[in-house]
N, C-alpha and C positions, 0 to 999 in steps of 0.2 A: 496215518500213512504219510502225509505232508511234514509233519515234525521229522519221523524218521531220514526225508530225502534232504534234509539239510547239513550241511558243513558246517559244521560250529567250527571246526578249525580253522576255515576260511574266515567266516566269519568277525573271530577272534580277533586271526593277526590283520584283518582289516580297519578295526579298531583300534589295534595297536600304533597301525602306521598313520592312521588318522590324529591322534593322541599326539605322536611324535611331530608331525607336521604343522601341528596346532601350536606345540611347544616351538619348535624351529622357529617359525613364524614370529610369533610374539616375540621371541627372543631378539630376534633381524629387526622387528617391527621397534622394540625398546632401544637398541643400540642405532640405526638409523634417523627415529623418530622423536624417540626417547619417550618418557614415562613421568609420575605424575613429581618423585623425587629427583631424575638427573635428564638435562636436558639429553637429546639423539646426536650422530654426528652433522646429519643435515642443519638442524637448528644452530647448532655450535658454526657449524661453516657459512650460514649465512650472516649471522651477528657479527663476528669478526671480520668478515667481506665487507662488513658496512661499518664497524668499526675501520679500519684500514683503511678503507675510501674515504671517510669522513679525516681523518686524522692524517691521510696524504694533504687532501686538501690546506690542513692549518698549515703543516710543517712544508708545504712544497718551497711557498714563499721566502720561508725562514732560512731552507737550504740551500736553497737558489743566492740568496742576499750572503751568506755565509762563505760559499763556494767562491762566488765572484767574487765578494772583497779579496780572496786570495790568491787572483791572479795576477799577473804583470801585463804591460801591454803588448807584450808578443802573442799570450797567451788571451788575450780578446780578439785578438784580429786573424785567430787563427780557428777557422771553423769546423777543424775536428775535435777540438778539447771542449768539454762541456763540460762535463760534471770533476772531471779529477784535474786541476792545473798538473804542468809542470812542474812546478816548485809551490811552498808558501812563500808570497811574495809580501812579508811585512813592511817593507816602506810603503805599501797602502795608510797600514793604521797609522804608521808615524807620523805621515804629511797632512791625513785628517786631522790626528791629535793637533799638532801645530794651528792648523786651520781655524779648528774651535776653539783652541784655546782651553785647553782641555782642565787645567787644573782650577781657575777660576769658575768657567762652570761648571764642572763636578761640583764644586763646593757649592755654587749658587743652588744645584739643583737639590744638593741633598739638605741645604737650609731650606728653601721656599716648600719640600714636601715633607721635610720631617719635622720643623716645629711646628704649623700648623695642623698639622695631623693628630701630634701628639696631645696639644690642647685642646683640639675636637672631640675627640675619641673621649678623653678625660670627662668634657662638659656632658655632651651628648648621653653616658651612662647615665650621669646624675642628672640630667633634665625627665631621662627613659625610667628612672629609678621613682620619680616623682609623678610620673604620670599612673606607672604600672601601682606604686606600695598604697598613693593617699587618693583618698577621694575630696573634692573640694567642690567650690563652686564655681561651674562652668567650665569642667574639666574638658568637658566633650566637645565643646567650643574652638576651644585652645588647641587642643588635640587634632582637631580637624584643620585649623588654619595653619597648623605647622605640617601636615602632612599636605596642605595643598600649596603650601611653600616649592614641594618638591614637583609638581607638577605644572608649576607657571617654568615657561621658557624663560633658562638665563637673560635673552636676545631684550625681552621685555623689560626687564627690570637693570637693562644693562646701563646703560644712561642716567636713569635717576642713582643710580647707585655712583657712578662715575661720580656725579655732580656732588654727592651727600660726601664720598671721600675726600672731593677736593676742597668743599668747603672747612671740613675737620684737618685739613692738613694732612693727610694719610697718604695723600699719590707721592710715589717714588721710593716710598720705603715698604719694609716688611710689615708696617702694623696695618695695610691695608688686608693683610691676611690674616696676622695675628688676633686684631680685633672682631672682627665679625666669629672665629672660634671658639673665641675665650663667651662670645653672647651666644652661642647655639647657632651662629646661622653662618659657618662655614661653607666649604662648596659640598654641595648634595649633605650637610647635616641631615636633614628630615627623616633620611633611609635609613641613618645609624641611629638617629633618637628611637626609630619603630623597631629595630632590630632589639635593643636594648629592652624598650618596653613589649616584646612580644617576649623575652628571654626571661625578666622579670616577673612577670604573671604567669609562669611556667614554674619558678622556685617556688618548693613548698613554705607553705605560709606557717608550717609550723616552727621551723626556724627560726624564726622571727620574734614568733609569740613565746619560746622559749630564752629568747637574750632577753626579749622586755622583762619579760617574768626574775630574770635575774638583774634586774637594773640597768639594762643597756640602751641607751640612749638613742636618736635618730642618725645622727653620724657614727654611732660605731656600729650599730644594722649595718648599715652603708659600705664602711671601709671593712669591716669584719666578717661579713657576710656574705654580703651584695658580691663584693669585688673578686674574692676568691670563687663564687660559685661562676661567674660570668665571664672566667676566661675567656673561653671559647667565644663570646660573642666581641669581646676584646681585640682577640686576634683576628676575627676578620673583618670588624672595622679598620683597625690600624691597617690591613690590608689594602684594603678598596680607598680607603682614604689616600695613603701613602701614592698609588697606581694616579689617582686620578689627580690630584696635585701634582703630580710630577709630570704627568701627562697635558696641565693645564696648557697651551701657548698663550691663545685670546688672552685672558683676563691679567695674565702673567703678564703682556708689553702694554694690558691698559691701564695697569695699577702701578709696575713701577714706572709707565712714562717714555717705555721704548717705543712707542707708537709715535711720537710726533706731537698728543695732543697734551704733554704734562712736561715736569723735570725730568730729566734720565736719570736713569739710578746707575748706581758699579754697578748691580747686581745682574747676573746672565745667568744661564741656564741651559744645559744641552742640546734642549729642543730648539731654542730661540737662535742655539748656533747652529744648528742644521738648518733652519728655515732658511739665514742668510748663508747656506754653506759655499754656495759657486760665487757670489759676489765675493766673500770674504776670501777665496782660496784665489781669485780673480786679483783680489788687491795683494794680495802675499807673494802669488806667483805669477807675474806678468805674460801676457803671450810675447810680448817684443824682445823677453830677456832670457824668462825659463824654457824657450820654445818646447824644449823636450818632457818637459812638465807639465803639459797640458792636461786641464781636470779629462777625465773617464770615468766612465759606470765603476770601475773598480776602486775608486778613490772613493766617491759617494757613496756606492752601497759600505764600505769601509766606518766609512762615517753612519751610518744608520745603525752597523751594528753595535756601536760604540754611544750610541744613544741605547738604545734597550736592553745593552747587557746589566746595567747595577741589576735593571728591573729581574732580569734572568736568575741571576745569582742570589737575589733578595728570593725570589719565587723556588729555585732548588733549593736553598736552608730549609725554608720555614713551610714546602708542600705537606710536610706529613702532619705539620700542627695542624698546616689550614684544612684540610680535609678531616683531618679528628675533628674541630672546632663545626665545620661546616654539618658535619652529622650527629655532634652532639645539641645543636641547636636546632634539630629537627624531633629530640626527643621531648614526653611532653610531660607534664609535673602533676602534680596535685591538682 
């Protein structure tokens, strides 16, 4: 009697629209939420929210320093223009250029980070190559005092080191750079020795064992092997090397002697010219004579971006090697 008084029809389409609603659901639920293959659009808008925040904050500085250099001084003292001058006003960079002296230090800067770097990058392989291939005695020793190299403060070993170049005659020239390279113990060496030897003991060892097998000796492992497989860690040494050399100031006026406490050297360097930038644009362009030339934020920040562009330009060439480089040395070997 009770079976008979029931609506299976009802029933039915109420499981139908149950069905369909479950479906709906998950559907909203996946595209919203997202699922275990594509993230949802909430997830997506919150990454990129903080993506975008994060990435405002690098670049605010950068555009700020960018925009300003390319105003005039109508256009600073006038406090509705922010973000878009009136014009580009290039006699900014020109009167910077003139100021630094631009063409001696360009040159100074790209000698003082590019030959040392290059004969770091070189050493530091083959020190990483010797640590990673042989085992010897007291490897582990060695290993470890050159990895805590990198951890004693410049600050500490600044003075005795001072002292060691002056006695060898080093202060005021390039080999006070050159030389501590070409020995492994460049500025931050230790980081690129362990990049090398963590790269190193990643290549498969059978490589190796197959050149011995055919007669190949320890240096042509080395150059034939080693060298081609380790691009990638190559390239971002020479990166981080080049950056932080170019970046030195300190050690830069205490080695060639611009400090006061050695010989001067020619040699300058863009940084070194931005550090004296208002005194030197002070002695160029007088108050009592260029009255209307008076330094402004737009002349300076002018000059800062005319410090960090090589750096910019070196970094847009070579972004897609260094990011290949950088995740191919994440991958791991045998």
């Amino acid at each position: 009697m009770f079976a008979k008084g029931i609506n299976f029809n009802f029933v039915k389409k109420n499981i139908v629209k149950s069905r369909k609603f479950a479906y709906s659901w998950n559907k909203i639920k996946n595209i919203l939420i997202g699922s275990n293959v594509k993230r949802g659009l909430i997830i997506q808008l919150i990454i990129y929210t903080i993506l975008i925040s994060v990435g405002f904050v690098y670049l605010y500085p950068l555009l700020y320093m960018i925009v300003t250099s390319m105003k005039s001084l109508s256009d600073l003292l006038d406090s509705s223009i922010n973000w878009i001058p009136s014009g580009f006003y290039i006699k900014n960079y020109i009167q910077a250029m003139n100021v630094m002296n631009f063409k001696s230090a360009i040159i100074g800067s790209f000698y003082i980070a590019l030959v040392p770097t290059l004969f770091q990058v070189f050493v530091c392989s083959l020190v990483g190559y010797g640590f990673a291939r042989y085992d010897f005695f007291g490897k582990r020793i060695l290993f470890a005092l050159v990895i805590f190299t990198f951890v004693i403060p410049p600050q500490i070993t600044m003075m005795p080191t001072y002292v060691l170049y002056s006695r060898l005659g080093l202060i005021g020239t390039m080999k006070a750079f050159i030389f501590p390279a070409l020995l492994g113990q460049g500025f931050k060496s230790a980081i690129f020795i362990f990049i090398f030897y963590q790269f190193y003991r990643q290549t498969p060892k059978v490589l190796y064992e197959a050149a011995e097998i055919d007669g190949a000796g320890h240096l042509i492992c080395y150059f034939k092997i080693a060298i081609p497989t380790s691009i990638p860690a190559f390239i971002v040494s020479f990166l981080f090397s080049f950056v932080w050399y170019w970046n030195e100031t300190y050690l830069t006026q205490l080695y060639l002697g611009n400090s006061g406490m050695g010989t001067n050297s020619s040699i300058t360097t863009i940084l070194l010219q931005l550090q004296q930038f208002e005194a030197n644009y002070n002695a160029l362009y007088p108050a009592n004579v260029y009255t209307t030339m008076r330094i402004n934020e737009a002349i300076e920040m002018a000059g800062t971006v005319i410090s960090i562009l090589p750096l910019l330009i070196i970094y847009f060439i070579l972004q897609k090697y260094f990011v290949e480089s950088v995740d191919r040395i994440g991958i791991t070997g045998e």
